[in-house]
C-alpha positions in Angstrom: 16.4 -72.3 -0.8 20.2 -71.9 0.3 21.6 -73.0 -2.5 19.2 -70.7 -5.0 20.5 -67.5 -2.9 24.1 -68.5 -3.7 23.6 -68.4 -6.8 21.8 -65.3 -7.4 24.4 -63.3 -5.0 27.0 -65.0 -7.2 25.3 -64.0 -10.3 24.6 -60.3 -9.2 28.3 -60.4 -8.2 29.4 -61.2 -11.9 27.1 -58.6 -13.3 28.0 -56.1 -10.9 31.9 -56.9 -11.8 31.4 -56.3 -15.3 29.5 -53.2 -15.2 32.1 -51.8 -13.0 35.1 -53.4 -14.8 33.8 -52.3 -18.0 32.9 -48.7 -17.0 36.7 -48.5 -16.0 38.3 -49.3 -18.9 36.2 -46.9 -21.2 37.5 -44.2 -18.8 40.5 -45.5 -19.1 40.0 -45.2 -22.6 39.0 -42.0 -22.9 41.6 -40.5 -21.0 44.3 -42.4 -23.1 42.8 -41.3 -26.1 42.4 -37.6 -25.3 44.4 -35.0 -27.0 46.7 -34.0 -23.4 46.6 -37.7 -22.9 50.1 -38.5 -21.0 52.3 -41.4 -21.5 51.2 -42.9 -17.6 47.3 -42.7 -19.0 48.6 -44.5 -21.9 50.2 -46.9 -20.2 47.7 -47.7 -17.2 45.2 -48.0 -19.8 47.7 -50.8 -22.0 48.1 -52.3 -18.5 44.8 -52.3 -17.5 43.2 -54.5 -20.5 45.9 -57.1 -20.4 45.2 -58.1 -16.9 43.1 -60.7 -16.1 39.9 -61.1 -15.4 40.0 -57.6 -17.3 41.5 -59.3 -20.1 38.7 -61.3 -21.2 36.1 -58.4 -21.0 38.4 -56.8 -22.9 38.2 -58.6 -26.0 34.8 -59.2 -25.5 34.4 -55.7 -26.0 37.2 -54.9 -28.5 39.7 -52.7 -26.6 42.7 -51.9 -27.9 46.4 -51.0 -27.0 46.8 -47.5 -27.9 50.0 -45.8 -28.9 51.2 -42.4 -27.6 51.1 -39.5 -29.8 55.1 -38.9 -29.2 55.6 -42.6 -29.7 54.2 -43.0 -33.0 56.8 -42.7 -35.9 56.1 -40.7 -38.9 
């Protein structure tokens, strides 16, 4: 009985990580991507989806660095 509890608590841990982890980064997202979007959103969003555990959830999910509109070179 123990050892089923610790599991699900372990499991609802996980889940509860992801949805939270995974509601961050597409705020994250959208605030990088925005049109008054500054360089530090940019950047705490690039940061933010190489870290790990992040990382992996990140390319689970297919986020991408973005660029910053005054970095881009045209």
């Amino acid at each position: 009985m123990l050892k089923t509890t610790l599991w699900v608590s372990f499991f609802t841990t996980c889940i509860c990580w992801v949805v939270g982890a995974y509601n961050r980064m597409v705020r994250m997202r959208a605030l990088a991507t925005s049109q008054d979007a500054g360089a530090q959103a940019v950047s705490d969003y690039n940061q933010a989806i190489k870290q790990f555990p992040a990382s992996l959830l990140a390319a689970v999910f297919a986020f991408k660095s973005v660029i910053h509109s005054d970095d881009k070179t045209t």
